[in-house]
Phi, psi and omega in degrees: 000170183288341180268334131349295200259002145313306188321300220294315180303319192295318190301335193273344177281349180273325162241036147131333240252145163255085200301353166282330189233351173269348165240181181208166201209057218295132137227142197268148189232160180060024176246090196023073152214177177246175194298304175300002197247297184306341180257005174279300184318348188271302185318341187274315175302318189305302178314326180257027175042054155261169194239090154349118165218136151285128195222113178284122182307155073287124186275143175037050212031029162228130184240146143281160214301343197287314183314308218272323151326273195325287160336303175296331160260358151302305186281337165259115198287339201276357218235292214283339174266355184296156106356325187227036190301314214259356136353099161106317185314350216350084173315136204258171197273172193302178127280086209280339215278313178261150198281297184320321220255309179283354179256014158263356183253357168062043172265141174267090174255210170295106203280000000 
């Protein structure tokens, strides 16, 4: 859960891990999440300056492509750590339908 890896991130900076260049953060994407669920975890990591890698799920050797673009500017930090990471990506629109998907974008709806 998300509050796990808060835990796990703050303890390793209290004793010392410089967690941008000394850890990794494996997420597995497209394994029952959504796009939008999957650039938020990248974006929660980005944010506590830990460094990500994307590891793509394939049902039956097939992902779609947009996931392995996301891998690709994920996994090159020099890519991931810019400004403009997220570039090029088309990025996909929210999903207004479900509570869940906006409360995981930490949008405040109709509870």
């Amino acid at each position: 859960s998300e509050s796990k890896v808060l835990e796990g991130v703050k303890l390793l900076k209290e004793v010392g891990f410089d967690t941008k260049r000394e850890t990794s953060f494996y997420i597995l994407a497209n394994y029952n999440t959504t796009k939008e669920q999957d650039i938020y975890r990248c974006e929660v990591l980005r944010n506590l300056d830990t460094t990500p890698f994307v590891m793509v799920y394939e049902d039956n050797g097939k992902a779609d492509k947009w996931y392995r673009k996301l891998a690709r500017h994920v996994n090159r930090k020099t890519l991931f750590w810019s400004d403009t990471w997220k570039e090029g990506l088309e990025l996909p629109e929210l999903s207004v339908s479900g509570n869940q998907s906006i409360k995981m974008l930490g949008v405040k709806g109709d509870e």
